[in-house]
ROFIZA-181057 format. One record per residue (C-alpha): residue in one letter; x, y, z. Coordinates in steps of 0.05 Angstrom, whole numbers, padded with zeros to 5 digits, always signed. Layout:
N
AXYZ ...
This chain:
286
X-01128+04101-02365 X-01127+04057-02424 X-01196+04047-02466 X-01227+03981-02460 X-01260+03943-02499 X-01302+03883-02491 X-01291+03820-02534 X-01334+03791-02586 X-01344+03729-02544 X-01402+03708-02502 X-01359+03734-02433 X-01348+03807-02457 X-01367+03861-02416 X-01380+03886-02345 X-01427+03843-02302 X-01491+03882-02294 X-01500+03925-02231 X-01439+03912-02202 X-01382+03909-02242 X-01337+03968-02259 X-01361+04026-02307 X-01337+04027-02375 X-01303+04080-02398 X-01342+04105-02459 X-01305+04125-02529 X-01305+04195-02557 X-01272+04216-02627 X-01278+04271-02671 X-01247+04283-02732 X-01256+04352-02776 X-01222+04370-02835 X-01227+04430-02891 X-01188+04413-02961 X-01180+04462-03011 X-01152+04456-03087 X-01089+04468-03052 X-01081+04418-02998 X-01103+04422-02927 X-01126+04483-02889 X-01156+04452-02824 X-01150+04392-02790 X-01181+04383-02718 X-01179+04313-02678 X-01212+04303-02616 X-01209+04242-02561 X-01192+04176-02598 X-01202+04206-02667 X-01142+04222-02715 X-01127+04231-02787 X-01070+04218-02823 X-01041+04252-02886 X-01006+04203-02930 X-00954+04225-02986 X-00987+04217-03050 X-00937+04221-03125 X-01008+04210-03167 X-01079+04225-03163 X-01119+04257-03110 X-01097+04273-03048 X-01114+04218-02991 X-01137+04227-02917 X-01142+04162-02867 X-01184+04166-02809 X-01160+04121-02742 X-01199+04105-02684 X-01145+04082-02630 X-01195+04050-02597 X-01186+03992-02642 X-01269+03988-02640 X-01330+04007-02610 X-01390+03988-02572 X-01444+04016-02541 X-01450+04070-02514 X-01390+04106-02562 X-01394+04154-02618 X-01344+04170-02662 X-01352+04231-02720 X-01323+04245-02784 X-01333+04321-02816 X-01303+04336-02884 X-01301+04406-02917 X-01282+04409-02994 X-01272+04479-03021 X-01280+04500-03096 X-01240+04456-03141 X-01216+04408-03084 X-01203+04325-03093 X-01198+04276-03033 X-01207+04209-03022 X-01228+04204-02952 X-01213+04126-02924 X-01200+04090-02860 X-01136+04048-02828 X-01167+03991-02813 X-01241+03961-02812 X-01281+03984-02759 X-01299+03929-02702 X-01375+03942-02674 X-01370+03893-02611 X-01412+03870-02564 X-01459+03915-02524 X-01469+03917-02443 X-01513+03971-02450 X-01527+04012-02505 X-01510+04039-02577 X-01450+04049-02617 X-01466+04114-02650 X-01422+04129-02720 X-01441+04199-02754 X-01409+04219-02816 X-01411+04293-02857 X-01389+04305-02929 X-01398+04383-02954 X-01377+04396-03023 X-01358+04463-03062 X-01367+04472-03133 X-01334+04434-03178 X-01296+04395-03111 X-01300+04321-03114 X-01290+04268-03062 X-01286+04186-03051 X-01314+04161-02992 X-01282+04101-02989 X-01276+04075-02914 X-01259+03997-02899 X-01307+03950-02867 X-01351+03938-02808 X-01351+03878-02786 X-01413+03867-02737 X-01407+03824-02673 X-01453+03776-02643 X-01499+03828-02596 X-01474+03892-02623 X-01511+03957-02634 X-01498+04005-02684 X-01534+04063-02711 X-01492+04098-02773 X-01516+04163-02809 X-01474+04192-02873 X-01497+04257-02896 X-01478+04289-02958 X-01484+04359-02984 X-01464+04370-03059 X-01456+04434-03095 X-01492+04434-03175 X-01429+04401-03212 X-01393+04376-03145 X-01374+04290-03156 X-01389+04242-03097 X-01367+04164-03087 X-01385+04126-03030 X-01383+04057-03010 X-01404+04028-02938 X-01377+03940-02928 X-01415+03910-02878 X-01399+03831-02853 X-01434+03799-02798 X-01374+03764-02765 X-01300+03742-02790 X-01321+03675-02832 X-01254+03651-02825 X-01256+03656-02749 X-01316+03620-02744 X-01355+03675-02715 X-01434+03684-02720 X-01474+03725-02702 X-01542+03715-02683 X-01571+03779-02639 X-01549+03849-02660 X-01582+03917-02667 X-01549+03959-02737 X-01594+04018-02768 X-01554+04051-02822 X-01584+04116-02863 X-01552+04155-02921 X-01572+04224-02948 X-01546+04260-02998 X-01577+04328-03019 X-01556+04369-03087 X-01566+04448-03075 X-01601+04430-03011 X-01652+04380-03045 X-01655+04310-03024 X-01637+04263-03087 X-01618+04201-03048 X-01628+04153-02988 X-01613+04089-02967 X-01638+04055-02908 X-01612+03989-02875 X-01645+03958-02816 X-01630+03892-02788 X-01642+03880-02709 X-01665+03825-02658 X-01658+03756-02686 X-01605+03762-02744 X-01613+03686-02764 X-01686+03690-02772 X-01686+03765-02803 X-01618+03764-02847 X-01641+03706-02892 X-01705+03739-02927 X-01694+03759-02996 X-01705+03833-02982 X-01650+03836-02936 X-01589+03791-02943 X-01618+03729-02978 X-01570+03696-02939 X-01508+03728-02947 X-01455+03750-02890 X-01422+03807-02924 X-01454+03864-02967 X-01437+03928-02995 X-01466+03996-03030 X-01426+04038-03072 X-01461+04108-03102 X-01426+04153-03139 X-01458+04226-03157 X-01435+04245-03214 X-01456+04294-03283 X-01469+04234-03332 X-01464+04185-03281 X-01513+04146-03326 X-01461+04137-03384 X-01425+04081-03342 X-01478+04039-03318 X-01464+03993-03377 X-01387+04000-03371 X-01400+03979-03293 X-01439+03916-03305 X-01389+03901-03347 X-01349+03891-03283 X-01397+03860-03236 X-01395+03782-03233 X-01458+03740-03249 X-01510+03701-03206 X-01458+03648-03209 X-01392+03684-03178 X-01351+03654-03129 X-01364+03657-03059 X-01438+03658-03074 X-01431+03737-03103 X-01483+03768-03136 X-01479+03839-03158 X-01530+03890-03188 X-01527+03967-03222 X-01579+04014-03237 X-01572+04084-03258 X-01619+04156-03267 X-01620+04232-03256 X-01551+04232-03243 X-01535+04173-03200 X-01505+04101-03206 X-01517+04053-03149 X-01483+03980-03146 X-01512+03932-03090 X-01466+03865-03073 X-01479+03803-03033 X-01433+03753-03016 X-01427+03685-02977 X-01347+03724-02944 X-01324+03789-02940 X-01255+03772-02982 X-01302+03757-03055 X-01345+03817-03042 X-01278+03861-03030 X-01239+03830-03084 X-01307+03854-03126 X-01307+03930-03107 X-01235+03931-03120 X-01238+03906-03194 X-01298+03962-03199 X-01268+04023-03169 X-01209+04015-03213 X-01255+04010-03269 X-01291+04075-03249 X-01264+04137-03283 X-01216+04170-03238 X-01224+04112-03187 X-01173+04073-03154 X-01169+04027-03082 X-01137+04065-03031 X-01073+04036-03012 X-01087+04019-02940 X-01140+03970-02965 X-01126+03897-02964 X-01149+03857-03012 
């Protein structure tokens, strides 16, 4: 039986009581890299990861959910594995679609272990939030000493373009990275209930529809905090961007708002190719 999914609009989903069950989404991806290539790849229900052919730079692996989205009630996993030495960027098909919810959370949990001296980008495309969608995300990292980390998350809160808004939805999103076992970083997001009444305070979106965090983990990592704001547009940018970088012990973090998603992409792309050793992956579209 095909997966189903409900649309974003106001009709989606089963009526409650007595319409049919929904058949729930399961994935699972795992995969171990070594300085070699790949020595284990598992996929599980409507997980999978492809391998591209790369001539340059480090190796790439894309993660797919075929079920074009999720709601609640679905939970999808990605584990990655980098031995001694190894170099991935880790990135997704697609954006992921969190629509709406007849019951339930979405539940996204993703796993980063790092080896000595391995180094990995974390690069996945966006999530694009419905109207009355429930998400809760977790990213945990574990870093050896000298081991190099990258990670961005994109969030928007509808497609602009399509004229979508969104005014209830539940998203918690938590990040946390440990070096040698010790806790060095978190980030916490929280927006649920009334999105047009919450979203606009300054210490959330200040408006915006689209946001993004990008961390890197790095030896020196303080070096390029200059270089990077170099990069970043100012108050003024267009499509209402704004952009900010700080840097210490190790860690560079870059926060951007934005009025669209396409500004705020167009932004991160311009950055990662400025970062040392960065690059977009080539399934993005900018």
């Amino acid at each position: 039986m095909p997966l189903t999914k409900p649309s974003p609009g106001p009709s989606a989903g089963p009526s409650a009581g007595n319409g049919p069950r929904a058949q729930r989404a399961r994935g699972r991806v795992g995969i171990g890299f070594g300085a070699a290539g790949l020595r284990r790849l598992r996929q599980q229900g409507c997980a999978r990861c492809l391998l591209p052919r790369i001539h340059a730079g480090d190796a790439h692996a894309v993660v797919i959910n075929t079920a074009g989205g999720l709601t609640g009630g679905d939970r999808f996993e990605v584990e990655a594995e980098l031995d001694e030495a190894a170099r991935l960027v880790l990135t997704t098909q697609a954006a992921e679609r969190i629509y709406r919810s007849a019951g339930g959370r979405a539940e996204v949990t993703n796993r980063l272990s790092l080896a000595p001296g391995a180094r990995i980008a974390w690069l996945p495309q966006e999530t694009i939030l419905f109207d009355r969608a429930a998400l809760e995300r977790r990213l945990e990292v574990d870093l050896a000493p000298d081991a190099r980390f990258l990670g961005l998350e994109m969030l928007a809160l509808g497609r602009r373009a399509s004229g979508e808004a969104v005014s209830q939805a539940h998203l918690t999103d938590h990040w946390r990275i440990r070096r040698a076992g010790r806790l060095i970083h978190a980030e916490a997001l929280r927006l649920t209930g009334d999105i047009g009444t919450v979203a606009p305070r300054a210490g959330l979106l200040d408006g915006a529809r689209a946001l993004a965090v990008l961390v890197l983990v790095a030896p020196q990592a303080e070096a390029l905090l200059e270089p990077v704001r170099a990069l970043l547009p100012g108050a003024s940018g267009d499509g209402g961007l704004r952009a900010a970088a700080s840097a210490w012990e190790g860690r560079l973090v870059v926060r951007l708002l934005a009025e669209d998603l396409r500004p705020l992409k167009a932004a991160l792309g311009r950055l990662l190719e400025g970062l040392p050793g960065g690059a977009v992956p080539r399934v993005w579209q900018i």
